[in-house]
PQR file of N, CA, C, O and H, with PARSE charges and radii, in Angstrom:
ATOM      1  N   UNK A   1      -7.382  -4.702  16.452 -0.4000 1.5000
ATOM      2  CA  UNK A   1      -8.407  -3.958  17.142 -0.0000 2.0000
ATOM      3  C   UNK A   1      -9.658  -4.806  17.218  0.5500 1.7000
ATOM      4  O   UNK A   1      -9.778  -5.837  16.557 -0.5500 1.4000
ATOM      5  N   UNK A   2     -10.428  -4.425  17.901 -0.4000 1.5000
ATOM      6  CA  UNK A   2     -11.949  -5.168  18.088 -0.0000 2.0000
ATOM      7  C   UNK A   2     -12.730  -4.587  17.081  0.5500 1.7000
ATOM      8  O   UNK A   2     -12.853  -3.444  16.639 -0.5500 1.4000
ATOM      9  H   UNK A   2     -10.330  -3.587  18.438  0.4000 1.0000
ATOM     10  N   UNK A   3     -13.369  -5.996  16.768 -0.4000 1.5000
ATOM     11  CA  UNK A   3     -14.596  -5.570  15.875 -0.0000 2.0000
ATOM     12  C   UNK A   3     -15.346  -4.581  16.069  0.5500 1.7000
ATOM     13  O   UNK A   3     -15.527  -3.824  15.115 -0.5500 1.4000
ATOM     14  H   UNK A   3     -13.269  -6.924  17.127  0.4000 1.0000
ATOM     15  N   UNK A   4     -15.809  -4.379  16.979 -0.4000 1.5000
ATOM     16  CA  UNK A   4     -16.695  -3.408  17.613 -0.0000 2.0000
ATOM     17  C   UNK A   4     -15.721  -1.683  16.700  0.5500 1.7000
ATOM     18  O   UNK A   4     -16.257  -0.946  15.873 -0.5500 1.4000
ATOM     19  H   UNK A   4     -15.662  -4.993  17.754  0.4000 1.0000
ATOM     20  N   UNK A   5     -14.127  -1.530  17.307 -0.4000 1.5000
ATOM     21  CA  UNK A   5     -13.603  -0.364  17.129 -0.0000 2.0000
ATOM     22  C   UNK A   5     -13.560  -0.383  15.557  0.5500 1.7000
ATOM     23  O   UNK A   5     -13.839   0.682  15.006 -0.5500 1.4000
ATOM     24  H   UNK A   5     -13.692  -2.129  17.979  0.4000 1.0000
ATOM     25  N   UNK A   6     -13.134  -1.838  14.494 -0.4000 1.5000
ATOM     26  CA  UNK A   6     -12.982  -1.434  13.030 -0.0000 2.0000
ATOM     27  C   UNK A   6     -14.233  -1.266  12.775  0.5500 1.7000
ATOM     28  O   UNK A   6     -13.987  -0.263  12.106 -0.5500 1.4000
ATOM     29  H   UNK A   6     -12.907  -2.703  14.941  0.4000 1.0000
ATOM     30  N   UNK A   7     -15.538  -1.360  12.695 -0.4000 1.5000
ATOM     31  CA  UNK A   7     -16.829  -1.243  12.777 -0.0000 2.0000
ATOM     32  C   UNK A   7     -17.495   0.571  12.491  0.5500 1.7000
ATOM     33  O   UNK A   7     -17.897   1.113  11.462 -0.5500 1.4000
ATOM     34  H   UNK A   7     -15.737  -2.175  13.238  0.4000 1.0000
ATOM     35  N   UNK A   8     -17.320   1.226  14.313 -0.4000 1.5000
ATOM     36  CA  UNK A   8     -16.771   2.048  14.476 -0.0000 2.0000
ATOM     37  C   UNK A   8     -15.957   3.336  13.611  0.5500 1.7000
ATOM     38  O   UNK A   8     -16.331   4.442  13.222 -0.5500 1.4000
ATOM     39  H   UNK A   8     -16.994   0.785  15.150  0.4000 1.0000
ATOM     40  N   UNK A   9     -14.379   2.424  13.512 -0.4000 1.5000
ATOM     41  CA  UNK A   9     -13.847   3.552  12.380 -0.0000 2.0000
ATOM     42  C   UNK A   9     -14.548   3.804  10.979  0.5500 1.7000
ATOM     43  O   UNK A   9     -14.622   4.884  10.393 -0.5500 1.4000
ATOM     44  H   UNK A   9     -14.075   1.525  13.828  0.4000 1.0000
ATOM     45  N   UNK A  10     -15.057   2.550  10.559 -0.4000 1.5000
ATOM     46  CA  UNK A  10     -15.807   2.361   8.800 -0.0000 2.0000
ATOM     47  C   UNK A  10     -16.358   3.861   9.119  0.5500 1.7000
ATOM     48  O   UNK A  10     -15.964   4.986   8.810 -0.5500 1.4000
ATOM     49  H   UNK A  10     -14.997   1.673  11.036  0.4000 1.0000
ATOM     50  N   UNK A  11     -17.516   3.327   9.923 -0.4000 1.5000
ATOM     51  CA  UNK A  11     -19.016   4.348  10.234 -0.0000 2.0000
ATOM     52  C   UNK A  11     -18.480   5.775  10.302  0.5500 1.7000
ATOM     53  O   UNK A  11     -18.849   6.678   9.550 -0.5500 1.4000
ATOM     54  H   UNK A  11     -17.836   2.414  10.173  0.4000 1.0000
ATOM     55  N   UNK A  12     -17.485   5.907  11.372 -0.4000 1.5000
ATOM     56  CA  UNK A  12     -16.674   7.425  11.239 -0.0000 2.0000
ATOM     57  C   UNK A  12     -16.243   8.025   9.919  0.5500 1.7000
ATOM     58  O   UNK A  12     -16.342   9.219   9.635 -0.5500 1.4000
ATOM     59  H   UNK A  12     -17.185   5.174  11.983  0.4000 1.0000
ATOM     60  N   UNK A  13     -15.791   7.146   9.202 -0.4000 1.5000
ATOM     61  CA  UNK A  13     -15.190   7.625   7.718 -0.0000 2.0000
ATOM     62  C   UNK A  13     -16.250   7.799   6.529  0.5500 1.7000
ATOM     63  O   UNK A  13     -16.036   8.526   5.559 -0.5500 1.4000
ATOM     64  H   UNK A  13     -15.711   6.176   9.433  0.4000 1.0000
ATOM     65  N   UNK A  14     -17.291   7.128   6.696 -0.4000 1.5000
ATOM     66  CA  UNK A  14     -18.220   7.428   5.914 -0.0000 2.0000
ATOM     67  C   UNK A  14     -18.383   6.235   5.226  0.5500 1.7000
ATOM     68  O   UNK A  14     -19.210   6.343   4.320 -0.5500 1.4000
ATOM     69  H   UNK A  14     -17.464   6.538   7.484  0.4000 1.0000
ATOM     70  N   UNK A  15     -17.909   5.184   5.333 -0.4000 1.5000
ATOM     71  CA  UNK A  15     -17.594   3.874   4.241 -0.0000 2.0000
ATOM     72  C   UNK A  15     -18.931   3.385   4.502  0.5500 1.7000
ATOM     73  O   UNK A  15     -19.554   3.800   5.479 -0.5500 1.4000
ATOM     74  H   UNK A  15     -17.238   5.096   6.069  0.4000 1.0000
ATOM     75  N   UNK A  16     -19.370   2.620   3.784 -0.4000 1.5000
ATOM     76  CA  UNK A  16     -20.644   1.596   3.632 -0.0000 2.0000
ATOM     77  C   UNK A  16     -20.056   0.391   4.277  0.5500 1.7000
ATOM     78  O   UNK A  16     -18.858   0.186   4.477 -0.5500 1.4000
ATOM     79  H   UNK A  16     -18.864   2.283   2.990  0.4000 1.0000
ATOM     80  N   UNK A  17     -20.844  -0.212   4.511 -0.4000 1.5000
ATOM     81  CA  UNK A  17     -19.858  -1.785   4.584 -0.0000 2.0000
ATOM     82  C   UNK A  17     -20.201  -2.511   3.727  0.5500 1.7000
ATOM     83  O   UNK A  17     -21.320  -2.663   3.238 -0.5500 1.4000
ATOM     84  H   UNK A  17     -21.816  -0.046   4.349  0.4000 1.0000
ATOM     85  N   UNK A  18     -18.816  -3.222   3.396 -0.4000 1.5000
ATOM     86  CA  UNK A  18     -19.353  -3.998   2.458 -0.0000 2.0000
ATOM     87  C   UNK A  18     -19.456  -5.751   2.794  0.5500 1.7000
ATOM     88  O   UNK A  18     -18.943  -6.239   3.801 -0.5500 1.4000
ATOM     89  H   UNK A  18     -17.906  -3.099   3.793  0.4000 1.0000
ATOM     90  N   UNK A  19     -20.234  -6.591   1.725 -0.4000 1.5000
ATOM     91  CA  UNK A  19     -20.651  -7.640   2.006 -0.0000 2.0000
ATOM     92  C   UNK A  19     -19.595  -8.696   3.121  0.5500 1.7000
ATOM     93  O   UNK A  19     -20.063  -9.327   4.069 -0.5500 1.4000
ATOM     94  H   UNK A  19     -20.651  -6.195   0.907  0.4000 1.0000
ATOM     95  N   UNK A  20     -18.400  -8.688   2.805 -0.4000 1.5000
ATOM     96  CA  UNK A  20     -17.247  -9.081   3.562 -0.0000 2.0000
ATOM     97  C   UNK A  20     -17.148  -8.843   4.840  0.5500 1.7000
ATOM     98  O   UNK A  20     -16.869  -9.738   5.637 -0.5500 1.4000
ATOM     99  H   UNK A  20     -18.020  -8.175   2.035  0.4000 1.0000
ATOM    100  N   UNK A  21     -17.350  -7.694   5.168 -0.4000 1.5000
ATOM    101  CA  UNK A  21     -17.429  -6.938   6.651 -0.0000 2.0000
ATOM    102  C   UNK A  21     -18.424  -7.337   7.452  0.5500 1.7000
ATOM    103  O   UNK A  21     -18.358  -7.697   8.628 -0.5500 1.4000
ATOM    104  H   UNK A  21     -17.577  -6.966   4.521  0.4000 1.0000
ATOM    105  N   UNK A  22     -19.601  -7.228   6.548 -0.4000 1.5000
ATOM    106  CA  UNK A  22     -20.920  -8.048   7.468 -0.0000 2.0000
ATOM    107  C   UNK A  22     -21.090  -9.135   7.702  0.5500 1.7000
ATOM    108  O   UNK A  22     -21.838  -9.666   8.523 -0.5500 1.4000
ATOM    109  H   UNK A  22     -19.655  -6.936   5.593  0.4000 1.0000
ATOM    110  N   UNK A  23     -20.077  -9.734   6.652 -0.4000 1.5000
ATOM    111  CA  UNK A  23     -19.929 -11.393   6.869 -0.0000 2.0000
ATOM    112  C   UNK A  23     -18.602 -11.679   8.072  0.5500 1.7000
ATOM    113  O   UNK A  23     -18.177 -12.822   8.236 -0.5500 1.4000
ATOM    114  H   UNK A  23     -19.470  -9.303   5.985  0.4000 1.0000
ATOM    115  N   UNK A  24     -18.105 -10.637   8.763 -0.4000 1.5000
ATOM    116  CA  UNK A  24     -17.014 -10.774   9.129 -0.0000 2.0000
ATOM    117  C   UNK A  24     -17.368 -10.498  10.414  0.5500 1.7000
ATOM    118  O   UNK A  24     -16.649 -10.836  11.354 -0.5500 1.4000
ATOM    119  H   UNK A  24     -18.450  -9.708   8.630  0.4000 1.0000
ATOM    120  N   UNK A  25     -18.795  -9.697  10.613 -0.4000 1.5000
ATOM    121  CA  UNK A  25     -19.306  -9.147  11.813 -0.0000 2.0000
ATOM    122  C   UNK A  25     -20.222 -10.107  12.658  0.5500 1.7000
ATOM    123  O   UNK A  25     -20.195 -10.429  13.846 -0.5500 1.4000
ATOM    124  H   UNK A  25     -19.379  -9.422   9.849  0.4000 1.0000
ATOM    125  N   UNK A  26     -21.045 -10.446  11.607 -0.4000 1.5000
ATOM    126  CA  UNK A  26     -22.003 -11.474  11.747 -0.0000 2.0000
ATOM    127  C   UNK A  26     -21.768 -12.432  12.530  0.5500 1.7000
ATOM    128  O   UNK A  26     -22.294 -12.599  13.631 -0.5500 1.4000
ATOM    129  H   UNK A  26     -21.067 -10.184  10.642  0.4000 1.0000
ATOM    130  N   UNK A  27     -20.744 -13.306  11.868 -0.4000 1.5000
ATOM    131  CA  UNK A  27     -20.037 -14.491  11.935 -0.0000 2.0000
ATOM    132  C   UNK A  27     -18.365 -14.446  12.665  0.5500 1.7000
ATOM    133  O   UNK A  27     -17.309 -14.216  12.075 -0.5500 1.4000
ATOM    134  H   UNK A  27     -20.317 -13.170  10.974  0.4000 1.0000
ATOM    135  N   UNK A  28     -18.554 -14.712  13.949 -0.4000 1.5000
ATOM    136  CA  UNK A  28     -17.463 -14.574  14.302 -0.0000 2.0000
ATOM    137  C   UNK A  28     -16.143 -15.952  14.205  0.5500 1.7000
ATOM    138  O   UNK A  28     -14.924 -15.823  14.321 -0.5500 1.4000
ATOM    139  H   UNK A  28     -19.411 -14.899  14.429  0.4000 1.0000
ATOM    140  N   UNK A  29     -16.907 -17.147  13.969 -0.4000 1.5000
ATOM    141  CA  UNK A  29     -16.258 -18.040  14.030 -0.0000 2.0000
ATOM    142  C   UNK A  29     -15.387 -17.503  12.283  0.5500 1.7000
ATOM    143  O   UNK A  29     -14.276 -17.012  12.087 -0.5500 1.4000
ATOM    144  H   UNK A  29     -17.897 -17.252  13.875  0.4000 1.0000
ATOM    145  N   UNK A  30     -16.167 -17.769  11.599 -0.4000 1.5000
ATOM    146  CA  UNK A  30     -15.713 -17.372  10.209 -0.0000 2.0000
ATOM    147  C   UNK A  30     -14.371 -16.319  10.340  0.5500 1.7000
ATOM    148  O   UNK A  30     -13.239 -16.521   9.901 -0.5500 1.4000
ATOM    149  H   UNK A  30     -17.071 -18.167  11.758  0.4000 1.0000
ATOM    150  N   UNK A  31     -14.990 -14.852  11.262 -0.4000 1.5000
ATOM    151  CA  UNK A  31     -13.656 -13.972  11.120 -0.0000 2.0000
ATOM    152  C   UNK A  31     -12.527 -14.777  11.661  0.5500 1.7000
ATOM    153  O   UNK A  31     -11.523 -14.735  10.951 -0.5500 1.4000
ATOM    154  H   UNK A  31     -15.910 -14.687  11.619  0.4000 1.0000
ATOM    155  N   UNK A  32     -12.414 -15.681  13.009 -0.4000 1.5000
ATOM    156  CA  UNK A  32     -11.438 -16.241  13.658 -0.0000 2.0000
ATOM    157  C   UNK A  32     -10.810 -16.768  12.615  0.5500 1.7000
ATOM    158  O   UNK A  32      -9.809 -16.065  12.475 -0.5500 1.4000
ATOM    159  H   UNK A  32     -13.230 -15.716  13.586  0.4000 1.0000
ATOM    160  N   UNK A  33     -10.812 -17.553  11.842 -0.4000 1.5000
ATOM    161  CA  UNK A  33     -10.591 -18.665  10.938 -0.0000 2.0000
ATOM    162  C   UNK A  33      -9.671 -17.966  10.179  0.5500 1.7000
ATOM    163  O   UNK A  33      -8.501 -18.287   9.972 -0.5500 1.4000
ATOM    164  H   UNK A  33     -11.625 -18.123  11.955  0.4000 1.0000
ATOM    165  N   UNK A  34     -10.599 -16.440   9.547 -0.4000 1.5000
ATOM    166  CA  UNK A  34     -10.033 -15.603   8.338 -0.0000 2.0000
ATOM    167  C   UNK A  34      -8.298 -15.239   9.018  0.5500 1.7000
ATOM    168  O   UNK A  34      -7.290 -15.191   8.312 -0.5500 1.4000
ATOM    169  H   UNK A  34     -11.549 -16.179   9.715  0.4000 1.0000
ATOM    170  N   UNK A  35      -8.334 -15.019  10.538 -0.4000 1.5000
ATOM    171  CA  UNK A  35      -7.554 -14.507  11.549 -0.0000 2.0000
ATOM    172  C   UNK A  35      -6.543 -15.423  11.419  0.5500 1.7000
ATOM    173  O   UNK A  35      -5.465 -14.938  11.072 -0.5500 1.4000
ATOM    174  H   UNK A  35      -9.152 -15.058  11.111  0.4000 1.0000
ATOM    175  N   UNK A  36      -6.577 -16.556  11.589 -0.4000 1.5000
ATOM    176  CA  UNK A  36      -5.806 -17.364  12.109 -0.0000 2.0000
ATOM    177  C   UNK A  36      -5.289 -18.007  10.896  0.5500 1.7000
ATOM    178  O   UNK A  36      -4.360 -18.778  11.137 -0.5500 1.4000
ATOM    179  H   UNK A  36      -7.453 -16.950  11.870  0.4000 1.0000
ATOM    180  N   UNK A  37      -5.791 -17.864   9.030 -0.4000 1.5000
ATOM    181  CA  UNK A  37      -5.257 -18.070   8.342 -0.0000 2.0000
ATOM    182  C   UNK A  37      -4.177 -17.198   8.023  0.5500 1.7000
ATOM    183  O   UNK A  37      -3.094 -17.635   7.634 -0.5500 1.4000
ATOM    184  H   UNK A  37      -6.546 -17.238   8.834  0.4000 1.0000
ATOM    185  N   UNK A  38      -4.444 -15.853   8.186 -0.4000 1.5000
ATOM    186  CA  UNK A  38      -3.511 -14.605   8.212 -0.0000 2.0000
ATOM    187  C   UNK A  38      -1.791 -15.132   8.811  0.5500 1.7000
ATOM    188  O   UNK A  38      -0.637 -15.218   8.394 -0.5500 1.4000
ATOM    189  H   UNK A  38      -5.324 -15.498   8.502  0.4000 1.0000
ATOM    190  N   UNK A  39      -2.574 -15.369   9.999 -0.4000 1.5000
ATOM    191  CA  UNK A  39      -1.319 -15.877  11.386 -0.0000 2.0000
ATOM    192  C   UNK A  39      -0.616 -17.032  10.528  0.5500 1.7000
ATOM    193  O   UNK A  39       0.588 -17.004  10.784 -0.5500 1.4000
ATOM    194  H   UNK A  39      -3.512 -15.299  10.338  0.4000 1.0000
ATOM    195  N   UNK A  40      -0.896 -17.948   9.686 -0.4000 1.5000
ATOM    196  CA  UNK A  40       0.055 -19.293   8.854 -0.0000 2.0000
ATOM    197  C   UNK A  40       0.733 -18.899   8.022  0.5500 1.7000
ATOM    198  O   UNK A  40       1.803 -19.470   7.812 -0.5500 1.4000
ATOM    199  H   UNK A  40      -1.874 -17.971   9.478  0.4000 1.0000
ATOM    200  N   UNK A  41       0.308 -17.689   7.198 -0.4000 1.5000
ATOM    201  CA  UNK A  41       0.751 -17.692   6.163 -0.0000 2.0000
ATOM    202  C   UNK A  41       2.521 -17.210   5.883  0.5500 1.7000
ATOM    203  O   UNK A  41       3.025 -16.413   6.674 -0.5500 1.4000
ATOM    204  H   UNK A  41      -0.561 -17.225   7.369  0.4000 1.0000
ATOM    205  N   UNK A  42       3.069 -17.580   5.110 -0.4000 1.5000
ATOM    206  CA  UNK A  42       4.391 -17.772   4.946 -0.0000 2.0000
ATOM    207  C   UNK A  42       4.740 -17.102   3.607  0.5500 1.7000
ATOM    208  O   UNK A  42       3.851 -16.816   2.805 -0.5500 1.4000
ATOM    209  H   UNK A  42       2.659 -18.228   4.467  0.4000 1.0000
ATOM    210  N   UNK A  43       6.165 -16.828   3.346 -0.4000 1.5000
ATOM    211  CA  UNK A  43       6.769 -16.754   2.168 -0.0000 2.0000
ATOM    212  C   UNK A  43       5.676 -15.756   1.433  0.5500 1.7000
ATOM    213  O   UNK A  43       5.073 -16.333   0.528 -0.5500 1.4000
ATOM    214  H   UNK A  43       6.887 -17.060   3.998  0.4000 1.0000
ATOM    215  N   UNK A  44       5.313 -14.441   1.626 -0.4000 1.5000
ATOM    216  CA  UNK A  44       6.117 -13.816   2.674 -0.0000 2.0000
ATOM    217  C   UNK A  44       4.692 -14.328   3.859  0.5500 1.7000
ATOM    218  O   UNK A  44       3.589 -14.807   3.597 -0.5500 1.4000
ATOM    219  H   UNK A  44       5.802 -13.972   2.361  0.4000 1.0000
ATOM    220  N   UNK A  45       5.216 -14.036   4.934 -0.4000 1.5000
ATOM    221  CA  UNK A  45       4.165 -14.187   5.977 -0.0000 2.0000
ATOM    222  C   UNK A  45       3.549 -12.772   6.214  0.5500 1.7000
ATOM    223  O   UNK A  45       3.999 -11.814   5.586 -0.5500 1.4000
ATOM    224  H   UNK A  45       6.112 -13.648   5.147  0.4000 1.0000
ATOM    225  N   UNK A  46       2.773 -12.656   6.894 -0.4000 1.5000
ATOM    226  CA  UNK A  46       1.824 -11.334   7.556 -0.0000 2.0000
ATOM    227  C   UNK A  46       2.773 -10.675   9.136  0.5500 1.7000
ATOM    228  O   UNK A  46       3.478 -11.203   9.996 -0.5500 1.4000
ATOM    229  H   UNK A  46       2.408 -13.435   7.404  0.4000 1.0000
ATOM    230  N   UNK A  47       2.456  -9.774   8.953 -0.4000 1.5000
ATOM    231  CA  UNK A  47       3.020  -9.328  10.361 -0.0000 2.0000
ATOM    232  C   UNK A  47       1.623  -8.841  10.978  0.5500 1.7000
ATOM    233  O   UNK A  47       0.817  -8.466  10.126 -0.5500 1.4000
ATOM    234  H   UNK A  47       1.883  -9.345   8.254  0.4000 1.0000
ATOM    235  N   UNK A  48       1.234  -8.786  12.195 -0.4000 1.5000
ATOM    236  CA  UNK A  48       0.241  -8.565  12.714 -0.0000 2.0000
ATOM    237  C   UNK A  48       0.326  -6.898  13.613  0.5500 1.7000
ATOM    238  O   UNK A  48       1.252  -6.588  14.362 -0.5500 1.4000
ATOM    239  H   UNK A  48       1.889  -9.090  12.887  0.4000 1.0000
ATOM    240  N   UNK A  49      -0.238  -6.485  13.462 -0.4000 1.5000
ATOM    241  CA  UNK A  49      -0.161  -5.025  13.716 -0.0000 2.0000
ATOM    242  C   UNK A  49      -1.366  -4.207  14.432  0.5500 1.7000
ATOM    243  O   UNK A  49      -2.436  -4.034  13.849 -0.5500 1.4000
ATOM    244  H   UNK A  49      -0.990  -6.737  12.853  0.4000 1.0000
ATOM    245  N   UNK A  50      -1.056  -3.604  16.044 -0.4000 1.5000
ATOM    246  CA  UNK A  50      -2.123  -3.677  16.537 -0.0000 2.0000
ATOM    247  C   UNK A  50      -3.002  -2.201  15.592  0.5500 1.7000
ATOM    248  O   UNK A  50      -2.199  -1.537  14.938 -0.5500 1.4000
ATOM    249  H   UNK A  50      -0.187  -3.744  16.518  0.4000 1.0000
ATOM    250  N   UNK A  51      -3.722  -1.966  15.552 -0.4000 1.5000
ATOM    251  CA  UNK A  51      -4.269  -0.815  14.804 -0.0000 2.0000
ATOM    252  C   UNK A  51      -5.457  -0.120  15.764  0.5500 1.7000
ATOM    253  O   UNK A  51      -6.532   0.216  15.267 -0.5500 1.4000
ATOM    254  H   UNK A  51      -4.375  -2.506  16.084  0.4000 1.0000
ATOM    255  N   UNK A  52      -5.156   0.062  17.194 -0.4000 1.5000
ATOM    256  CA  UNK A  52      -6.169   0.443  18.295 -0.0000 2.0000
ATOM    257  C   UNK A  52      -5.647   1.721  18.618  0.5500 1.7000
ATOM    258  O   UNK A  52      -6.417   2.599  19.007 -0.5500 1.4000
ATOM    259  H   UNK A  52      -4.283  -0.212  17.597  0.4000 1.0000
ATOM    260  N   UNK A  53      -3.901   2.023  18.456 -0.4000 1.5000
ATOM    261  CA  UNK A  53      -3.926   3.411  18.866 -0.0000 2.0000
ATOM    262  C   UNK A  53      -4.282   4.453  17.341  0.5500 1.7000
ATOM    263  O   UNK A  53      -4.744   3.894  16.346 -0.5500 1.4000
ATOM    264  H   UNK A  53      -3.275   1.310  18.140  0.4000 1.0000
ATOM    265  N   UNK A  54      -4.028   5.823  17.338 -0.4000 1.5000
ATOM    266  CA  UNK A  54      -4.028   6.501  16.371 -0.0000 2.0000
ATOM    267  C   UNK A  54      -3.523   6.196  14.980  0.5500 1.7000
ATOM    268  O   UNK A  54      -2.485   5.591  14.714 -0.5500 1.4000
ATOM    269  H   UNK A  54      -3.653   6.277  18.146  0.4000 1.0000
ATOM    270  N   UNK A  55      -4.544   6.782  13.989 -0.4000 1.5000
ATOM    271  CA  UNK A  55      -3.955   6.342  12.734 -0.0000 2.0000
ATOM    272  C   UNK A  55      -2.009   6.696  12.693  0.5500 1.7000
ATOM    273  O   UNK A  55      -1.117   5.906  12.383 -0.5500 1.4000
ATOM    274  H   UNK A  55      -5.388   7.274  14.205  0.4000 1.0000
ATOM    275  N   UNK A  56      -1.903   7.966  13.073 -0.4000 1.5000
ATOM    276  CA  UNK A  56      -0.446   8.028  12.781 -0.0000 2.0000
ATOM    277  C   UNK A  56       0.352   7.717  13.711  0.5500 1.7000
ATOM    278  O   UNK A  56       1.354   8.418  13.853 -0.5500 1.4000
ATOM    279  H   UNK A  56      -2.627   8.608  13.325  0.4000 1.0000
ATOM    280  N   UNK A  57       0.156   6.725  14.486 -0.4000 1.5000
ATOM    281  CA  UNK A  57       0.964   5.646  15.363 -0.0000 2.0000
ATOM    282  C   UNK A  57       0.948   4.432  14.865  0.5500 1.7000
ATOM    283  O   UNK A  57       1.707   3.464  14.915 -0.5500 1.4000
ATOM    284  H   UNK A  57      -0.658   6.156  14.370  0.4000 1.0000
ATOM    285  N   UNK A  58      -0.396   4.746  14.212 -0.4000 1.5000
ATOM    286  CA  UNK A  58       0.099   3.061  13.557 -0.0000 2.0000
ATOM    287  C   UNK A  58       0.352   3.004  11.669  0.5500 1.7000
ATOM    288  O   UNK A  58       0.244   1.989  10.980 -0.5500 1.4000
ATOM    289  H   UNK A  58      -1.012   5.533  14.171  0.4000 1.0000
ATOM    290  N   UNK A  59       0.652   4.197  11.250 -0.4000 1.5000
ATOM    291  CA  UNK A  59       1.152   4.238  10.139 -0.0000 2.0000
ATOM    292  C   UNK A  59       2.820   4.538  10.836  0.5500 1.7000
ATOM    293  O   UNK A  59       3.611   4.168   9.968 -0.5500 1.4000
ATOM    294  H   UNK A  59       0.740   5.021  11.810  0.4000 1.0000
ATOM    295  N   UNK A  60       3.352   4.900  11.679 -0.4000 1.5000
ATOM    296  CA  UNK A  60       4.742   5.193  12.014 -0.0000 2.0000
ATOM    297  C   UNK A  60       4.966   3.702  12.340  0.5500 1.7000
ATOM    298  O   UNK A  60       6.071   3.336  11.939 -0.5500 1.4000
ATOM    299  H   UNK A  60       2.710   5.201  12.384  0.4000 1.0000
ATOM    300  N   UNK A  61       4.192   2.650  12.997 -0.4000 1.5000
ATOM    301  CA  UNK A  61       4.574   1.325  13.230 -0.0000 2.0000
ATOM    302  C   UNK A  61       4.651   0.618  11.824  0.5500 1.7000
ATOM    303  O   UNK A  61       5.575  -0.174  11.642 -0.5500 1.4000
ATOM    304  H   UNK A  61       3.294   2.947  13.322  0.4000 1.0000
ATOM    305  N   UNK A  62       3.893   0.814  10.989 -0.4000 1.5000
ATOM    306  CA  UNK A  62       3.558   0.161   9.586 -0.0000 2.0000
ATOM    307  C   UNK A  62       5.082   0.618   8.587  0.5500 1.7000
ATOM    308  O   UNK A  62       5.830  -0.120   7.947 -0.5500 1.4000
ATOM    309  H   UNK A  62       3.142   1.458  11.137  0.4000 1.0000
ATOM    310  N   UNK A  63       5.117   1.807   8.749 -0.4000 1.5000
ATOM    311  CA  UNK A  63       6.475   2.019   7.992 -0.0000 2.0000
ATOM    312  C   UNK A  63       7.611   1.534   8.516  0.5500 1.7000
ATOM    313  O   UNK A  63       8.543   1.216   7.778 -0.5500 1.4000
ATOM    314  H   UNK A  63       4.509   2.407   9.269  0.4000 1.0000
ATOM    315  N   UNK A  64       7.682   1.411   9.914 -0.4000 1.5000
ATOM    316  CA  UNK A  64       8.874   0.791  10.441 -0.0000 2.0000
ATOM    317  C   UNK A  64       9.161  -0.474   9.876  0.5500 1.7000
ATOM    318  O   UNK A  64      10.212  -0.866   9.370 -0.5500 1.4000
ATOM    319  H   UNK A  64       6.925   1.669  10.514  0.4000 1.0000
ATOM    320  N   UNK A  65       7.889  -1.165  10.060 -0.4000 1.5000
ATOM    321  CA  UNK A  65       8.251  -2.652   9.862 -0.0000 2.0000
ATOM    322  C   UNK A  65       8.474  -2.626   8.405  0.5500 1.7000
ATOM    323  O   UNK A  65       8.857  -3.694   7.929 -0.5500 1.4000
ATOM    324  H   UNK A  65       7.035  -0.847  10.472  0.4000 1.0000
ATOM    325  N   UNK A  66       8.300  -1.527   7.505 -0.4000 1.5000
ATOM    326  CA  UNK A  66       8.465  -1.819   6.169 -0.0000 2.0000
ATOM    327  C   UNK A  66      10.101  -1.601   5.638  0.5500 1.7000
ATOM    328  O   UNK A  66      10.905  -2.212   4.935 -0.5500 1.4000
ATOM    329  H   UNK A  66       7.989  -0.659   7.892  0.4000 1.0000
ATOM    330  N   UNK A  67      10.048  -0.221   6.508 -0.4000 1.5000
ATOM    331  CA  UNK A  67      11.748  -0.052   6.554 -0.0000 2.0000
ATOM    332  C   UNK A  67      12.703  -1.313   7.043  0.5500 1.7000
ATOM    333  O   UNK A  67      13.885  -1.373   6.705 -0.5500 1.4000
ATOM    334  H   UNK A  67       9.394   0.276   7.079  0.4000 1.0000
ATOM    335  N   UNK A  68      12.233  -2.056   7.660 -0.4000 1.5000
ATOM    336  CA  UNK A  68      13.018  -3.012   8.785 -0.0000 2.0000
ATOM    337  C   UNK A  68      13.311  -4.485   7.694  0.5500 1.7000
ATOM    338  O   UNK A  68      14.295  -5.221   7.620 -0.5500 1.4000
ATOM    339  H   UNK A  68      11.273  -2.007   7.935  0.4000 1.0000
ATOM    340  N   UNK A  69      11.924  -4.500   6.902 -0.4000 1.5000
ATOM    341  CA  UNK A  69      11.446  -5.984   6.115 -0.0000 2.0000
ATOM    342  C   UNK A  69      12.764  -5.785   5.118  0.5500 1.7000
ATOM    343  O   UNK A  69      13.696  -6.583   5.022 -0.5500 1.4000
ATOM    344  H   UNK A  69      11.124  -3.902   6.963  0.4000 1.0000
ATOM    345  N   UNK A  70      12.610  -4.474   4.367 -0.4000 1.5000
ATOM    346  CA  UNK A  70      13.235  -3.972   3.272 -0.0000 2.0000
ATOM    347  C   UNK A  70      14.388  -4.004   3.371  0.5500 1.7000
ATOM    348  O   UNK A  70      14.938  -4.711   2.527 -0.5500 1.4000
ATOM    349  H   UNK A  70      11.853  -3.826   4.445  0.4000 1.0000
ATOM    350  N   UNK A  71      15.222  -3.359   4.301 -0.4000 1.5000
ATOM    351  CA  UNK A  71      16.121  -2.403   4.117 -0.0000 2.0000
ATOM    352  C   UNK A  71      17.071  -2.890   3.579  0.5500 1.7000
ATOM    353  O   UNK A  71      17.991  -2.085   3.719 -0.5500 1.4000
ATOM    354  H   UNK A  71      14.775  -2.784   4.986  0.4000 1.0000
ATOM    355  N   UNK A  72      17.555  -4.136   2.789 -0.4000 1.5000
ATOM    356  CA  UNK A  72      19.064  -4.995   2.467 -0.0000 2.0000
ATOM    357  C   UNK A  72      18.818  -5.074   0.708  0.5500 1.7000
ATOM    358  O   UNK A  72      19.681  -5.546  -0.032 -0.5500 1.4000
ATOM    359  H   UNK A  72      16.808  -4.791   2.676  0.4000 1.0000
ATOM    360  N   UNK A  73      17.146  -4.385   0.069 -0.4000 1.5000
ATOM    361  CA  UNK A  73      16.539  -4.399  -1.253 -0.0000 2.0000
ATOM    362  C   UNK A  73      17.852  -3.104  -1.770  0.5500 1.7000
ATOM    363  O   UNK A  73      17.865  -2.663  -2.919 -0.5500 1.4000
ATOM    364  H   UNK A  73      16.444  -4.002   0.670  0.4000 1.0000
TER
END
């Protein structure tokens, strides 16, 4: 999702932000970086997950992929 929308949701929920977030808002080159280390990482790697529609569309996508990662445990 866009900064702008996780921003947004914090403020809706009542959360403060914290130092990380403002450093994440601030600084966009920095978030890219944080982004694109996400995207390398391996063993296990990250799955990327859009989080723009509804929370329980994207908790039904989040469990899928958990059911899917899992299912041979």
């Amino acid at each position: 999702m866009s900064p702008e929308e996780r921003a947004q949701r914090l403020r809706d929920r009542g959360l403060e932000q914290t130092r990380e977030e403002a450093e994440l808002e601030a600084n966009s080159v920095f978030r890219q970086k944080v982004e694109a280390s996400y995207r390398r990482m391996e063993n296990p790697g990250c799955l990327e997950v859009d989080a723009s529609p509804s929370r329980e569309k994207v908790l039904q996508t989040v469990l899928g992929l958990i059911r899917n990662t899992f299912q041979d445990l």
